[in-house]
C-alpha positions in Angstrom: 85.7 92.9 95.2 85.1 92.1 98.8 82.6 92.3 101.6 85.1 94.5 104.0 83.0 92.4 106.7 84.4 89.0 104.9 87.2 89.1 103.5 88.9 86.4 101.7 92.4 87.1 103.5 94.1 85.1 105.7 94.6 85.3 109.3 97.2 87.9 110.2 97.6 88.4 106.7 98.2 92.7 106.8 101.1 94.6 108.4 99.0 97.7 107.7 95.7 98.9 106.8 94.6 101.9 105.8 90.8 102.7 105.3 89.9 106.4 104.5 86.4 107.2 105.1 85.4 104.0 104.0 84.1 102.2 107.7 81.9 105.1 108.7 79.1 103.1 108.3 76.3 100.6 110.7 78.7 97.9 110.1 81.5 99.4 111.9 82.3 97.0 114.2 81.7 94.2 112.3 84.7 95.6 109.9 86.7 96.3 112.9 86.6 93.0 114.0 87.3 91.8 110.5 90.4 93.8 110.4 91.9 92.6 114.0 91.3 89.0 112.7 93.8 90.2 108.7 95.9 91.9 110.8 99.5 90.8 112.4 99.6 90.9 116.1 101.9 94.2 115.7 100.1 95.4 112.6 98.5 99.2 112.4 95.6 100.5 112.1 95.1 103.5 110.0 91.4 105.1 109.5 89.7 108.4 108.1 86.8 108.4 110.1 83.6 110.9 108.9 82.6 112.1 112.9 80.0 114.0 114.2 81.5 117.3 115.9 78.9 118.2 117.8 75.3 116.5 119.4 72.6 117.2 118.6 73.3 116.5 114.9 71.3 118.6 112.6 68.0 116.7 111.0 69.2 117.2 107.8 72.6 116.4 108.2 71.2 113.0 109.9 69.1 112.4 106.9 72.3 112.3 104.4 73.8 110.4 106.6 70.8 107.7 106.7 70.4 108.7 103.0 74.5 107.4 102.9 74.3 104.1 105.0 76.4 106.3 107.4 76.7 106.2 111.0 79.8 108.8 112.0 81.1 108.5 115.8 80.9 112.0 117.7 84.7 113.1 117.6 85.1 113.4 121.2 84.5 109.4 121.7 86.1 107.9 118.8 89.3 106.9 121.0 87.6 105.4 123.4 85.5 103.8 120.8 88.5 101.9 119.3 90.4 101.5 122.4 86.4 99.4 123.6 87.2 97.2 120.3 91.0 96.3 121.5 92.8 98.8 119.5 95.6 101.0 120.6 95.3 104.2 119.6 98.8 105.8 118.6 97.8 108.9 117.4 94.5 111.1 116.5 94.2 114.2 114.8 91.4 116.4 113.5 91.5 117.6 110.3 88.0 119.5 110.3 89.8 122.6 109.8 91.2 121.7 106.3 87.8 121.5 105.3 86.7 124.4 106.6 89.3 126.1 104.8 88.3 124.3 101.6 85.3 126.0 102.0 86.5 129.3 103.0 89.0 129.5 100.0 85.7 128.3 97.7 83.4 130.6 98.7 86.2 133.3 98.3 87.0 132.0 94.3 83.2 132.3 93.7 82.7 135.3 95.6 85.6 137.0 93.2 84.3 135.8 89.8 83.1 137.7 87.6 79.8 137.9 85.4 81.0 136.5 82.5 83.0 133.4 84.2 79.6 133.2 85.8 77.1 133.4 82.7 79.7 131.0 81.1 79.8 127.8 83.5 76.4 128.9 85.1 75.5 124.9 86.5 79.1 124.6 88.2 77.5 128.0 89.9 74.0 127.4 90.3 75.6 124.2 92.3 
C-alpha cells in the first residue's frame, strides 16, 4: 500500500496509468504531479473522474462529497484542468448517461416487483 501522492516507483517507471475514480479528491494535483514524475515521457494518462455537471452543486450533494474527502471538477473544465497541469488530453467522454440509465432501469425493476418479492427482501427495498 501506497500514498498515491508518494509513491515508491521510479522515475518514468509506467507506460500507462489508469486510475478510475480514485483522484477525485483535495489532493488532486498533488497525485497528478506524482503521476507525470512515474510516468515515461510518452506514457498515458487514463482517469475516471467523479465531476460536478452542473454549478451551483446542491448542499447536500456538497456535504457527501466533504463527507467523502471529495473535490469533483465541474465537467465543462476538466480539459482545461489537465491540459493547466501539462497533460495532453487525447480523448474525453461522458458517461453520465450510463448512470442515468442505471437508474432508470432500477427504478423500473422496483417499480415492477411485486408484494411478495417486496415483503420478502423488504431492507434491499426500504434502501
Amino acid at each position: 500500500m501506497m500514498d498515491y501522492v508518494h509513491t515508491d516507483f521510479n522515475n518514468d517507471y509506467f507506460d500507462l496509468i489508469f486510475a478510475q475514480g480514485s483522484i477525485s479528491v483535495y489532493e488532486r494535483k498533488n497525485i497528478l504531479k506524482e503521476f507525470k514524475r512515474i510516468l515515461t515521457t510518452e506514457g498515458i494518462v487514463c482517469v475516471g473522474e467523479i465531476v460536478s455537471l452542473n454549478e451551483p452543486v446542491p448542499a447536500f450533494v456538497k456535504d457527501i462529497w466533504e463527507r467523502s474527502n471529495l473535490e469533483p471538477i465541474l465537467s465543462s473544465s476538466i480539459k482545461s484542468f489537465y491540459e493547466s497541469k501539462g497533460f495532453y488530453v487525447m480523448n474525453e467522454q461522458d458517461h453520465s448517461s450510463s448512470l442515468r440509465e442505471y437508474f432508470e432501469k432500477t427504478l423500473l425493476e422496483v417499480s415492477t416487483t411485486n408484494k411478495e418479492e417486496k415483503d420478502n427482501n423488504k431492507k434491499y427495498f426500504s434502501r
